[in-house]
C-alpha positions as CSV (number, residue, x, y, z in Angstrom):
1,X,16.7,74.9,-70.3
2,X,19.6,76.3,-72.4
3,X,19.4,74.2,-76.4
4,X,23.3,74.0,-75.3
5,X,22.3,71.3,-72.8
6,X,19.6,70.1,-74.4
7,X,20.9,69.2,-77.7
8,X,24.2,68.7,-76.3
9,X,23.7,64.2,-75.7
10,X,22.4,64.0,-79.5
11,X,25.5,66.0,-80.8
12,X,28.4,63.7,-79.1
13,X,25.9,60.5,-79.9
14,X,26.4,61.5,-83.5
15,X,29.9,62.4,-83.2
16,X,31.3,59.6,-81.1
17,X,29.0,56.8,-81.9
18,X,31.3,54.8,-84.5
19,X,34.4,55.5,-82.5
20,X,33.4,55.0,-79.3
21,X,31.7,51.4,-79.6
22,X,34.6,50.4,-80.8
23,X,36.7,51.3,-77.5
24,X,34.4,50.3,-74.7
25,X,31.5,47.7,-73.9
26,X,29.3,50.4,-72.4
27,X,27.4,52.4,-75.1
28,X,27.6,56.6,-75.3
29,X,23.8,56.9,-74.7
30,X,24.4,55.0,-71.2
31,X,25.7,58.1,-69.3
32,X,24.5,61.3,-72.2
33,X,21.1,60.9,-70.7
34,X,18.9,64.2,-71.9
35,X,15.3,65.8,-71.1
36,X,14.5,65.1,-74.4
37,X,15.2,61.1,-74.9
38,X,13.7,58.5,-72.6
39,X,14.8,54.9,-72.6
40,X,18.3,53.8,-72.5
41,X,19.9,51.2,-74.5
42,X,21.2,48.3,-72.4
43,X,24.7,47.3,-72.4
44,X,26.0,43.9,-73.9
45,X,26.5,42.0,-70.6
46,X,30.5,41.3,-70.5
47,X,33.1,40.4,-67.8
48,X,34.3,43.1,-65.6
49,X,37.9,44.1,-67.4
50,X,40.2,46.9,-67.4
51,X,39.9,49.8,-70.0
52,X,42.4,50.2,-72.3
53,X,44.2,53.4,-73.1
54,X,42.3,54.0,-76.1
55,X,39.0,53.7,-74.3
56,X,40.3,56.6,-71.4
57,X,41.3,58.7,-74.4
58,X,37.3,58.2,-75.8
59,X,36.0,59.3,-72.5
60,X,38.4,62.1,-72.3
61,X,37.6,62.9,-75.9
62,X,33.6,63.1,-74.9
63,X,34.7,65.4,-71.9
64,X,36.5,68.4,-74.3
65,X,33.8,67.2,-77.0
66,X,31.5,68.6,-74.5
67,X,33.5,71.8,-73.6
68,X,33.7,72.5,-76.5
69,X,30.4,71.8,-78.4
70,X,28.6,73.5,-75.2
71,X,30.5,76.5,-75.7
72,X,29.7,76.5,-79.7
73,X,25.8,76.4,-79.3
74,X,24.3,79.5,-78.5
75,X,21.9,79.4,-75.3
76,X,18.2,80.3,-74.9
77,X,16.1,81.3,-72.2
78,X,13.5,79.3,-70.7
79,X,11.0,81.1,-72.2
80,X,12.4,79.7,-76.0
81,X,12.3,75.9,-74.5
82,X,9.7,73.8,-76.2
83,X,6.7,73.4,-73.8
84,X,6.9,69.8,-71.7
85,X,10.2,68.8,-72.6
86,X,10.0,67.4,-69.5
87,X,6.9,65.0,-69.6
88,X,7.5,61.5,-70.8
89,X,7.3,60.2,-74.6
90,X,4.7,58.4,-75.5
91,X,4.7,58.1,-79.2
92,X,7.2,56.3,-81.7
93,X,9.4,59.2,-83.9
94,X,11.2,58.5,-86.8
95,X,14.9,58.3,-86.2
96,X,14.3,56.5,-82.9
97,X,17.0,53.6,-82.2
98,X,14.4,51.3,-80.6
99,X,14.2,47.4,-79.9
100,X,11.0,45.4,-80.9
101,X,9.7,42.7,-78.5
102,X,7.4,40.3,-79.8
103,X,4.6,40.0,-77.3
104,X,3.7,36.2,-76.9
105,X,7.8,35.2,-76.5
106,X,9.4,38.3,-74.9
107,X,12.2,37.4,-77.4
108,X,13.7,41.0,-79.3
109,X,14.0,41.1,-83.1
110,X,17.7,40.6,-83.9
111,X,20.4,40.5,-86.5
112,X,23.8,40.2,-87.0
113,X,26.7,39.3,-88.9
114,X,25.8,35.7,-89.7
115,X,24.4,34.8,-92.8
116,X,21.9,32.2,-93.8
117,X,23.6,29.0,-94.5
118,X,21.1,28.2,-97.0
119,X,18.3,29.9,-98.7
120,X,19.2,33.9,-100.0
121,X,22.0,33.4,-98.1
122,X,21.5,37.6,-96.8
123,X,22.4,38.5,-93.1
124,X,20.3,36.5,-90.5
125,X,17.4,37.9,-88.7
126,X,16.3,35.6,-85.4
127,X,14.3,36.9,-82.0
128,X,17.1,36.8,-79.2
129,X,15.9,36.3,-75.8
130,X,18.0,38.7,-73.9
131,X,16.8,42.4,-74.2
132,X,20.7,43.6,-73.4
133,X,22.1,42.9,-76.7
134,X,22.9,45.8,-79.1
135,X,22.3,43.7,-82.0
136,X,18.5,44.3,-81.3
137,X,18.7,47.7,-82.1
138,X,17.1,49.1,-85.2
139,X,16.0,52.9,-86.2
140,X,13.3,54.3,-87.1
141,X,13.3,55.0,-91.3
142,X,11.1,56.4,-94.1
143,X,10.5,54.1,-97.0
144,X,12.2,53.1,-99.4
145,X,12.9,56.6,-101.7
146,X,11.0,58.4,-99.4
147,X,12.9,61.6,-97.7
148,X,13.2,61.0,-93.3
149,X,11.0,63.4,-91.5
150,X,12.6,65.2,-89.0
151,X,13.9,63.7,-85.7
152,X,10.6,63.5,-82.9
153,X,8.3,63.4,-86.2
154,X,5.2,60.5,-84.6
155,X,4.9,57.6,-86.8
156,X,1.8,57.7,-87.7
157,X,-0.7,53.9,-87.7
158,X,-0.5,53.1,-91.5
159,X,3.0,54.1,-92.6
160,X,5.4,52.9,-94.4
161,X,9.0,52.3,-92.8
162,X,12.5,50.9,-92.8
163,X,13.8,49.6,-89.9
164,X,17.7,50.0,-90.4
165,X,20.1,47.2,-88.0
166,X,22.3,49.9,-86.3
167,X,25.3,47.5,-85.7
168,X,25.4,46.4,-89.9
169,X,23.3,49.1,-91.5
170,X,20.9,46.7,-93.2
171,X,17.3,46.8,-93.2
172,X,15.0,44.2,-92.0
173,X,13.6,42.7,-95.4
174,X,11.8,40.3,-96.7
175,X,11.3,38.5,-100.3
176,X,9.6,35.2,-102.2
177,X,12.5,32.7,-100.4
178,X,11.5,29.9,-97.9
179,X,12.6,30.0,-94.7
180,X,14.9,28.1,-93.4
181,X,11.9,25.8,-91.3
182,X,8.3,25.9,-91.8
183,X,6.5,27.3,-95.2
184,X,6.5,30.9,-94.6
185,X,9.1,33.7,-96.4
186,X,12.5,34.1,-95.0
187,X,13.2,37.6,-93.4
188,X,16.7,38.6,-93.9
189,X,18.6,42.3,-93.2
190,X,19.4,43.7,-96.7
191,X,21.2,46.2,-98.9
192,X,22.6,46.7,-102.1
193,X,25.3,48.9,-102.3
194,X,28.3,50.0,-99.8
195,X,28.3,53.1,-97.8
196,X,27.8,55.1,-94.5
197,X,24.0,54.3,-94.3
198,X,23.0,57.4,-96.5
199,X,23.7,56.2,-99.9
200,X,27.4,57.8,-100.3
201,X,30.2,55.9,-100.9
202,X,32.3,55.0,-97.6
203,X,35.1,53.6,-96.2
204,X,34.2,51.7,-93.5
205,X,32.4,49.0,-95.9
206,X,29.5,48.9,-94.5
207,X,25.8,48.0,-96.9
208,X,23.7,51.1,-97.4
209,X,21.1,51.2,-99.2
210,X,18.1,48.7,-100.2
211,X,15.2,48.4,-102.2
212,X,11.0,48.0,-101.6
213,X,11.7,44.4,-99.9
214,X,12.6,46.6,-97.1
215,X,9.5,48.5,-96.6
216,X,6.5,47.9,-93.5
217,X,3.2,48.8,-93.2
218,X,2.5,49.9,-89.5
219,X,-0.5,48.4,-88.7
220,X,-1.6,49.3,-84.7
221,X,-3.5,46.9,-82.6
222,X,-7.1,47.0,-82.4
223,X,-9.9,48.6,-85.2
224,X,-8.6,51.2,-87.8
225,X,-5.2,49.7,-87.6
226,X,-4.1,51.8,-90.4
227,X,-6.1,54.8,-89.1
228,X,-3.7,57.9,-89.9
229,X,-5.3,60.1,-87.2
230,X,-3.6,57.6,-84.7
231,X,0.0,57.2,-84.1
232,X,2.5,54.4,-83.0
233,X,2.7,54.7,-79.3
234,X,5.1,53.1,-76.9
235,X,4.2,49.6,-75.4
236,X,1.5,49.3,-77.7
237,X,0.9,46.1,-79.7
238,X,1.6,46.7,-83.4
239,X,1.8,44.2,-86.6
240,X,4.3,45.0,-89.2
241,X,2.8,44.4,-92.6
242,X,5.6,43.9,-95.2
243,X,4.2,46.2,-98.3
244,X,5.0,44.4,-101.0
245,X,4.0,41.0,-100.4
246,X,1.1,41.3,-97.2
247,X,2.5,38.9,-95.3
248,X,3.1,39.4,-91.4
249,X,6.1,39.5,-89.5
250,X,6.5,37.0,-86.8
251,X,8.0,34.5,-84.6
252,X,7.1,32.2,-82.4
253,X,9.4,29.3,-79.8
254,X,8.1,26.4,-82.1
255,X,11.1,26.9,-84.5
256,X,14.4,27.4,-82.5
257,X,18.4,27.6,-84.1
258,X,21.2,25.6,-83.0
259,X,24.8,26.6,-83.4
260,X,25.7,29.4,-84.2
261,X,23.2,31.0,-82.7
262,X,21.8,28.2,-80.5
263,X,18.2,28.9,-78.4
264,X,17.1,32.0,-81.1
265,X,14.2,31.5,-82.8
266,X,13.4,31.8,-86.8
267,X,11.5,35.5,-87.7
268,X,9.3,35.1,-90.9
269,X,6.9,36.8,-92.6
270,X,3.4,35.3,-93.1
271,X,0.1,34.8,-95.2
272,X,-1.9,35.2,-92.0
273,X,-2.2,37.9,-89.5
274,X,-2.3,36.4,-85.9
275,X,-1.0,36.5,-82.1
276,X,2.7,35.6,-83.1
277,X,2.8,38.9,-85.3
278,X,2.5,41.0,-82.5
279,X,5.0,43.4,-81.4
280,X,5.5,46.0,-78.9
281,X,8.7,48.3,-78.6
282,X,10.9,47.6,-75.6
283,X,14.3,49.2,-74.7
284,X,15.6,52.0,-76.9
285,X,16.1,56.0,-77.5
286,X,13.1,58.1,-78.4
287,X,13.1,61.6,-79.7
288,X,10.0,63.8,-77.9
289,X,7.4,65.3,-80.8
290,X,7.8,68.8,-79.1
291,X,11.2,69.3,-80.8
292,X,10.2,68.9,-84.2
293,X,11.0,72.0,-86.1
294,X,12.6,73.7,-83.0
């Protein structure tokens, strides 16, 4: 297949991601489906309504975006396509937008822009039921200080990650502060400085960057957890094991918010490693193995 086509979906994801949530409900990645991605993110669920004029000029934007960046890209022959692009993904890549469900509950691990009311008073994190909401997106990141492999790189069982909230560009942390219910540590979405996401100043005042608090030991289900021969696979169970600290992350239905975000459940991290720190990814974009370094 021509790398025009194939690299095509990723190019106008990064292009017209920022803009383009902000003129329609339905998310780019919903119709720039590619051999090289599987797993779509879900829509928010909203009430049918009309599209505005700005949200025809996105989807006339993507059109010429896609004339254009087609014609740019130079084309190969099948012969140059990585081998299998076809076959489905199996493993978890860096730089994958994915969402997490926790196994006993169903419920996805969420953020948003509500902050504590009490406590470090940082950004919220709760488990949402619904598996639609965008807010349940997070990618895939290197540790703190740590350079990002390149996109399709496997994370391998035993690594250390971020995982960065797409929607506020915080990562899912953790520090010595009680949780709001219960005796276990808070687990908030955190950053320290304003930017785009990659440490540079910008204007859309967004948080950037973090610090260790951020940083997750991927620990995969069953003996040699932390084995590096073995990699994160999809719909696997995993623990995340916050690296500073030890403790688990987890969530269970026995502690529940009301207003404002009535029914979602409290996420903590842990002294003990059990059932409710189980986690398996669910919806989400993943990047294929074979196109690293292609």
């Amino acid at each position: 297949m021509p790398l025009r086509v194939l690299y095509l979906p990723y190019l106008l994801q990064q292009l017209l991601f920022p803009f383009f949530y902000r003129c329609t409900a339905v998310p780019p990645l919903a119709f720039l489906r590619s051999p090289f991605v599987v797993g779509v993110m879900h829509p928010r669920r909203s009430p049918p309504r009309r599209r505005s004029g700005t949200a025809v000029h996105a989807l006339r934007l993507a059109v010429l975006a896609a004339v254009f960046v087609g014609a740019a890209l130079p084309s190969s022959t099948s012969a140059d396509s990585p081998p299998h692009e076809d076959e489905p993904i199996h493993t978890v890549s860096y730089h994958s937008a994915i969402k997490l469900a926790h196994d006993l509950t169903g419920f996805r691990l969420h953020s948003h822009s509500v902050a504590y009311g009490s406590g470090s008073r940082q950004q919220s994190v709760t488990g949402m039921e619904s598996g639609s909401d965008v807010n349940s997106v997070w990618v895939v990141r290197a540790g703190h200080g740590a350079a990002d492999p390149a996109v399709g790189t496997p994370v391998a069982c035993g690594s250390t990650i971020r995982l960065m909230h797409v929607n506020t560009v915080k990562h899912l942390h953790t520090h010595e502060q009680p949780a709001p219910m219960g005796q276990d540590w808070e687990v908030s979405a955190f950053a320290m400085g304003r930017g785009t996401g990659d440490g540079d100043p910008g204007p859309d005042g967004r948080w950037a960057e973090g610090d260790q608090g951020d940083d997750w030991v991927v620990v995969c289900e069953g003996k040699a957890g932390e084995d590096s021969t073995r990699q994160w696979r999809r719909g696997e169970g995993v623990f995340l094991k916050h690296a500073v600290s030890g403790r688990w992350l987890t969530t269970s239905g026995r502690h529940k918010f009301g207003e404002p975000v009535a029914g979602q459940q409290m996420v903590a991290a842990t002294k003990k490693k059990g059932p409710d720190g189980l986690w398996r990814t669910a919806e989400g974009v993943y990047f294929s193995p074979a196109h690293v370094n292609t």
